[in-house]
Structure formats: C-alpha cells, structure tokens
N, C-alpha and C positions, 0 to 999 in steps of 0.2 A: 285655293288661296295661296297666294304667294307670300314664304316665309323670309321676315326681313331680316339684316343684318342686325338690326338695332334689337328686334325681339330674341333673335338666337342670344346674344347678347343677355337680354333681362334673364331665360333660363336658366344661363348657365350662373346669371346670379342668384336666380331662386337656388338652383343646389349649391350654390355654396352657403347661401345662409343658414343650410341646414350642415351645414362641414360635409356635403360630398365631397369625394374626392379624384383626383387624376378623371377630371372631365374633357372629353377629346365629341369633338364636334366634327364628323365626314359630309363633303360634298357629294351624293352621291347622281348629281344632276348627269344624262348622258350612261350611266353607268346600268341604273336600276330603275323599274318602273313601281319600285313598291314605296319610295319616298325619295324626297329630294336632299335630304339630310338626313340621318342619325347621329342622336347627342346618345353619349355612353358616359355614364357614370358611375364610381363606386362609393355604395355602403358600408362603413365598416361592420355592420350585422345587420340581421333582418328586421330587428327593432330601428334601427337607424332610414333603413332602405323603406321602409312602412311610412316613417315621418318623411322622409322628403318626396313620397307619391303623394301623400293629399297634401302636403305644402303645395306641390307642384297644381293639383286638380283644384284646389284652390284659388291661387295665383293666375295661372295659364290663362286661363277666358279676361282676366283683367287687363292683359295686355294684346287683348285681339285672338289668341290663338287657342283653337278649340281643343275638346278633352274629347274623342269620340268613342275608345274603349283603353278600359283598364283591365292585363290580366297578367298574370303571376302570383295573386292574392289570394289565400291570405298565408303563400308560404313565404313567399317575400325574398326567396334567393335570387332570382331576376322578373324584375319586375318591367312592364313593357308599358308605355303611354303611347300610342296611335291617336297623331294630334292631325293628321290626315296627310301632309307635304313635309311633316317633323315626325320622326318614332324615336321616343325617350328610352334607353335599358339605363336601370337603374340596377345594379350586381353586387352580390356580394364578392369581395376580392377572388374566394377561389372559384365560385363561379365563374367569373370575369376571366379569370389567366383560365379555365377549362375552355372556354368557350373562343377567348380570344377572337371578340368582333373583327377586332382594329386587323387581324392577320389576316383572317377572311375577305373584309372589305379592301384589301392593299391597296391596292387602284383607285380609290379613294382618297383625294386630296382634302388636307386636311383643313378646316376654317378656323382660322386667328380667332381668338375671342378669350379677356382677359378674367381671370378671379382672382 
C-alpha cells in the first residue's frame, strides 16, 4: 500500500496532538527495502510515549493506514509502529540522541510535512 503525502501529513498530526516532539519524516524509497518511510518522533517520558502509540493505533486505520505490529511495550523508551510502507519510532529524547535514527539513515532525504 502506497503511503500518501496527505496521510504522512495526518501522523504527524496525530503526534502532535499528543505534544510529540522534533518529528522528522525519512524517504527511504530506493535506499531500503524494509519501509518506504520512517516517521521519528520524541516523547518527553515513557508515560508520554505510551499515550501517543495507542493515540496513534487508534487514529491510524482511520485514515487508511494500517497498525500491523506494535513493539517496545510496555517499557516505552522506543517504541516502534510497522504500519507496513510507514515504521513509526516513537523515543524517549535520550533514547533518540543514543540511537540517533536521522544519523544512520543519512542518505535519507527528508519529507516536508508541517506541525
């Protein structure tokens, strides 16, 4: 299933409604065959990061785009959505700077999409 502009879009408005934060959206079409995009977002704690995964597992199927596995639960420092052509990390900050996705993925151009 091919993921739209206008759905990456609603995402990254679901984490914000939940106040995620510094949400960064990679193209990773051409690059990786494990998804077409990752959306990276941070929690400010695992209580935070807890709420905006079932916001999300919620939400998601409403706008067309599936929930196919949820794991990182129930410790909630990074939490991962495999929506199947979209994989959500949901991080706690210092998770997030340990793991640093965005440095990994380099090559990875990034997609505009406003909160």
């Amino acid at each position: 299933m091919e993921i739209s502009h206008d759905q990456l879009q609603k995402v990254v408005d679901f984490i914000d409604d939940k106040r995620g934060g510094n949400i960064l959206t990679l193209d990773l079409k051409g690059i990786s065959v494990i998804a077409d995009y990752f959306m990276i977002a941070t929690g400010n704690s695992t209580t935070q990061t807890k709420a905006i995964i079932e916001y999300l597992a919620e939400k998601l199927p409403e706008v067309g785009i599936p929930v196919l596995r949820i794991e990182g639960l129930p410790e909630a420092q990074w939490v991962l959505i495999d929506c199947g052509d979209l994989v959500i990390h949901i991080m706690t900050p210092d998770t997030r700077e340990f793991y640093s996705l965005e440095r990994l993925w380099g090559d990875a151009r990034e997609v505009v999409l406003y909160n």
